[in-house]
N, C-alpha and C positions, 0 to 999 in steps of 0.2 A: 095706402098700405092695405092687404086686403090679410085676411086671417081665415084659417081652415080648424074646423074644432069639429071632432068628431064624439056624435051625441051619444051617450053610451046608456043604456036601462039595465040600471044594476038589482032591480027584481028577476033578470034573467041571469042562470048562472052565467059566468066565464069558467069557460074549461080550455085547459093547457093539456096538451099530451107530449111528453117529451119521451125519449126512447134509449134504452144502450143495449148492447148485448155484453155478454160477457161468456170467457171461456177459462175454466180450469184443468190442465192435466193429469191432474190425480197427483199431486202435490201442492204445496201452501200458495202456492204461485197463481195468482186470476190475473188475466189480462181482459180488461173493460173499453169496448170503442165506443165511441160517440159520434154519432152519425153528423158530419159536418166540421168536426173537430179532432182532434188529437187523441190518442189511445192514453192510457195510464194502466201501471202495470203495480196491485200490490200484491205484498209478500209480507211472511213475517222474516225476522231476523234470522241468521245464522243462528245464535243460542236459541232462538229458539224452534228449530228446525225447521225453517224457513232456509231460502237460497239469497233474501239480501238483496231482491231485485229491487224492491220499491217498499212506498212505508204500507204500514200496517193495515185492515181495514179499519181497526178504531183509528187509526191515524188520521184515516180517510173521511170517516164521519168528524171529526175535529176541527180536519180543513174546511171542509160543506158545511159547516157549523158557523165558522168567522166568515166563510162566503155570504151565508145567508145573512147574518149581522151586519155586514160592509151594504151588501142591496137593501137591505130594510133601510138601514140607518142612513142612504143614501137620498132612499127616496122622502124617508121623514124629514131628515132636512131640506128637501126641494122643497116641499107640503108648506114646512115652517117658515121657509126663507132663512133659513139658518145656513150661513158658509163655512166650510171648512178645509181644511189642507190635506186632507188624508186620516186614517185611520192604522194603528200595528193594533195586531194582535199576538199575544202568550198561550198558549192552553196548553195543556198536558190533562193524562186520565190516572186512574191507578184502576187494577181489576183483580182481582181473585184467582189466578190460573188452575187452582188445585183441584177443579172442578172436572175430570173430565175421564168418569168411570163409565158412563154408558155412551154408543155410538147413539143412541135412540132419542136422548135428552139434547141432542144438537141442540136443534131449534129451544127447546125450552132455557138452554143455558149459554146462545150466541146474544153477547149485547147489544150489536146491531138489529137484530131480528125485536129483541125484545125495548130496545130506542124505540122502536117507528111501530110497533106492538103497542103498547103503552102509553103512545101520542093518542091512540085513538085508530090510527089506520087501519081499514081491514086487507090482513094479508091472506091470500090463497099462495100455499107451495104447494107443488107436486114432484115430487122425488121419484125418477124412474131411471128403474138400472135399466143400463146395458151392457146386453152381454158380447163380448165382441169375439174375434175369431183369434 
């Protein structure tokens, strides 16, 4: 039997570069492709001025959330030699909506900006209008 193991030096980073784009029309509506894979499209709700196409973005961090906990927890049990049959997950958020006097304080008062803010991540955005015809 022969066996292939590839030697890994983890004094050298690993770096992953994964990509999407994403496009919004000037309504609640962002539609996100994934290069290699399938598009997803969220929205907020009808009530709440949304068109109802898809869930929410906290929805969307929610999902990417138990995503990440099913591959963690997948690979920790490999590590352990731990089996098991699957994983569900529940989550739900509650948030504050009352917040939303200046156009200015976006970022300051988007909770996904301020999730992945607060992990540590350094975000650069650049907001630029266009002016169209």
């Amino acid at each position: 039997m022969n066996k292939v193991v590839d030697e890994v030096d983890f004094n050298k980073p690993i770096i992953r570069n994964k990509s999407l784009s994403a496009s919004n029309p000037g309504n609640m509506t962002t539609s996100i492709e994934f290069p290699g894979f399938s598009s997803i499209t969220l929205d907020e709700p009808l009530k709440h001025g949304g068109g109802g196409q898809g869930p929410s973005p906290l929805q969307g961090v929610l999902g990417s959330l138990c995503g990440c906990e099913a591959v963690t927890f997948n690979r920790t049990a490999q590590e352990k030699n731990f089996s098991y049959n699957g994983l569900k997950f529940e989550a739900d958020y509650t948030i504050d909506i009352r917040l939303r006097e200046v156009v200015e304080e976006t970022e300051a008062r988007c909770p996904v900006f301020n999730l992945i803010k607060d992990a540590g991540v350094e975000v650069e955005s650049v907001w630029i209008r266009s002016i169209q015809n």
